[in-house]
C-alpha positions in Angstrom: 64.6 -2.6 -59.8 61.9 -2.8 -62.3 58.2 -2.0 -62.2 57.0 -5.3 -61.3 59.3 -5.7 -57.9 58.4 -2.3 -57.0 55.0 -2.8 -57.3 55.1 -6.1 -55.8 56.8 -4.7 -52.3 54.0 -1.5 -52.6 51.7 -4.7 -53.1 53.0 -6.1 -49.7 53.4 -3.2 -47.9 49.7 -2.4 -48.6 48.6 -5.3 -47.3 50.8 -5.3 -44.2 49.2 -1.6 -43.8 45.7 -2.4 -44.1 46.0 -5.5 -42.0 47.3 -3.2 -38.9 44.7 -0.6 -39.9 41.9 -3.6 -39.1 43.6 -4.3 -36.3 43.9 -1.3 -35.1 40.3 -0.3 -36.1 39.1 -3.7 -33.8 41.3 -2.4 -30.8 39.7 1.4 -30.7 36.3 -0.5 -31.0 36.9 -2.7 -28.1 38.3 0.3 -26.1 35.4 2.6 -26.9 32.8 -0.3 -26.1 34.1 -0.9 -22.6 34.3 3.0 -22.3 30.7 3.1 -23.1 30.0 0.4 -20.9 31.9 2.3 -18.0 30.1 5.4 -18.6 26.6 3.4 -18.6 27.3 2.1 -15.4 28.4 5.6 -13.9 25.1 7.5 -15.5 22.9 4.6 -14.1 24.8 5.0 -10.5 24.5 8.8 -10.4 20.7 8.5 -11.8 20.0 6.1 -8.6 21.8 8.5 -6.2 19.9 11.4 -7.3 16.6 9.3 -7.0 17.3 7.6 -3.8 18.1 11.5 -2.8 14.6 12.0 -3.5 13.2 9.2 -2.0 14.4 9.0 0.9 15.9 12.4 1.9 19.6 14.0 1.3 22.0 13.8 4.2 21.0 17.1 5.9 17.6 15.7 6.0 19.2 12.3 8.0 21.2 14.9 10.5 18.4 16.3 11.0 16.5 13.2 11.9 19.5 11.8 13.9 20.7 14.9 15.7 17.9 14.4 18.5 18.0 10.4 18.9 22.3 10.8 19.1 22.2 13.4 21.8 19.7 11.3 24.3 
């Protein structure tokens, strides 16, 4: 082999690596944006919990409301 073949398959093989590096690099992206989206969603659902906790009373607050009007 001479020095032009080789560096014409190192050439190719570069290009081959850097295209599945892209590709690769757009996959984690996607992956890590619906991640983020996932963990948005749960933060916002556990922030409404606590609040509506607040607001309106936690469940031993409820029993404690219900417990006489259940055993008329």
């Amino acid at each position: 082999m001479n020095d032009e073949h080789v560096s014409g398959l190192f050439k190719i093989e570069l290009e081959h690596a850097l295209t599945e590096l892209q590709l690769k690099s757009e996959r984690i992206a996607e992956i890590e944006g619906n991640l983020r989206t996932y963990v948005d969603q749960s933060e916002l659902y556990i922030r409404r919990a606590h609040w509506s906790q607040k607001q309106f009373g936690d469940s031993a607050h409820h029993r404690k409301r219900l417990a006489p009007l259940l055993s008329r």
